[in-house]
Each structure stands twice: as structure tokens, then as C-alpha cells.
C-alpha positions as CSV (number, residue, x, y, z in Angstrom):
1,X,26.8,35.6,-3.2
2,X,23.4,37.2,-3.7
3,X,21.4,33.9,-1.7
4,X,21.0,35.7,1.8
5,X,19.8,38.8,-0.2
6,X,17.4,36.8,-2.3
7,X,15.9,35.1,0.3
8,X,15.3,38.0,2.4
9,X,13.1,39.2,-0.9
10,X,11.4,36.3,-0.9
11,X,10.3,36.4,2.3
12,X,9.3,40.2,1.7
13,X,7.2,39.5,-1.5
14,X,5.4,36.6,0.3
15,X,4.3,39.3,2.9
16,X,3.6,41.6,0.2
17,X,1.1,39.0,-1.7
18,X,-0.6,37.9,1.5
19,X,-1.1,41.9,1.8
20,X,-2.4,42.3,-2.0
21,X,-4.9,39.6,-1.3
22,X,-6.0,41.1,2.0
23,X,-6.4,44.4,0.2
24,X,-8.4,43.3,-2.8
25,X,-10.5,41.3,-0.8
26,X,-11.8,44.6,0.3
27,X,-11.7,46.7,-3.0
28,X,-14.8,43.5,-3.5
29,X,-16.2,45.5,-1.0
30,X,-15.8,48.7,-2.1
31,X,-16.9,47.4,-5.4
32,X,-20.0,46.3,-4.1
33,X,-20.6,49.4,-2.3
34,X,-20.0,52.0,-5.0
35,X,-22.5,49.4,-7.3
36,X,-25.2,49.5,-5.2
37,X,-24.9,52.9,-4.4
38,X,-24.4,54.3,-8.1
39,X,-20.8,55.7,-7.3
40,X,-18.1,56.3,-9.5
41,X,-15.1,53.8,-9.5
42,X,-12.7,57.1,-10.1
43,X,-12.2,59.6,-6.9
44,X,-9.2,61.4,-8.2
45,X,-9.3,63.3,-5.1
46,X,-9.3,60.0,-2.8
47,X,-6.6,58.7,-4.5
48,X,-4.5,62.5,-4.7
49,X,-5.0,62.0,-0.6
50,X,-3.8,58.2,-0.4
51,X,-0.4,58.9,-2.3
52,X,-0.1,61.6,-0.1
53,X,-0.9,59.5,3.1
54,X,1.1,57.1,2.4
55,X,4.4,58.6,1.7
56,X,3.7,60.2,5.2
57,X,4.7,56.9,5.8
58,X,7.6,56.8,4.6
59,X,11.2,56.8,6.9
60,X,13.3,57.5,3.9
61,X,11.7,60.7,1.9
62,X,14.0,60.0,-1.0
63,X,11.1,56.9,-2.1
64,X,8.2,59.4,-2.5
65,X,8.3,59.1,-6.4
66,X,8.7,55.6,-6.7
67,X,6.2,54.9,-3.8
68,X,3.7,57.0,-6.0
69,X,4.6,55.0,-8.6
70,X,3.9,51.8,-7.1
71,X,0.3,53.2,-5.1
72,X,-0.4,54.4,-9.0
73,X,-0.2,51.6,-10.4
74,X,-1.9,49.6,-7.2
75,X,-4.5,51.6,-7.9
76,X,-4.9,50.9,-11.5
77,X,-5.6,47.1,-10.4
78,X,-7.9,48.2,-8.2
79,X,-9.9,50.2,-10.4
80,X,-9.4,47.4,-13.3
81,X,-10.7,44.8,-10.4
82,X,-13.7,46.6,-9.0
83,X,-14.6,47.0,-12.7
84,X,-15.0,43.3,-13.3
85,X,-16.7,42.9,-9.4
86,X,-19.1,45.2,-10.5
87,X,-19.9,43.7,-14.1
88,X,-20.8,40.4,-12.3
């Protein structure tokens, strides 16, 4: 009943993970940028501007709060991984 639906997921999340990687491999970067550099992990104002910039994005305006939600929280694990890049 649901199979076509679930596989169509699947194949979604594997592009989203091969994405996740892609972009974490450069918050290492960033990480190693903002360490050497004596910057702050936090730029409220960057990440005011990406939310925004990304819901630009969007073709269907009635996801803004849940794609906030999501860039929020991707955030979060960026923050969280550049912390332990930076402690090493």
C-alpha cells in the first residue's frame, strides 16, 4: 500500500545524507578557519540571514516554519560539530 511511497523516501533521505556529509565536510572547514582565526562559532546574524535565504527557496511558502525548524536544528549540529573540530 504505502511501498512506492516508502521507497520514493528512501531514495530522498539517501540524497539528503550524501548532502549532510558534503555539508559537514565543510563546517571542518569553517571550523578550522574560525580556530585559527579566533572567531566565534555563534553568528546569530549569519544564521538570521540563512533561514531567511533559504526559505527564499522555497516553492510552497506554507513550509517556512518547518524549514526554519529543520535549518535550526541543522545548525545546532553544526555548531555542536565545529565545537569538537576545534577541540582537536
Amino acid at each position: 500500500m504505502l511501498e512506492k511511497q516508502r521507497a520514493e523516501i528512501d531514495a530522498i533521505d539517501r540524497e539528503i545524507v550524501a548532502l549532510f556529509e558534503r555539508r559537514m565536510q565543510v563546517v571542518v572547514d569553517v571550523a578550522r578557519i574560525k580556530k585559527e582565526n579566533g572567531i566565534a562559532i555563534l553568528d546569530a546574524n549569519r544564521e538570521k540571514e540563512v533561514i531567511t535565504k533559504v526559505q527564499s527557496y522555497l516553492k510552497d511558502a506554507t513550509l517556512k516554519e518547518e524549514l526554519a525548524e529543520v535549518y535550526e536544528t541543522l545548525m545546532k549540529v553544526s555548531k555542536d560539530y565545529q565545537k569538537k573540530r576545534m577541540n582537536h
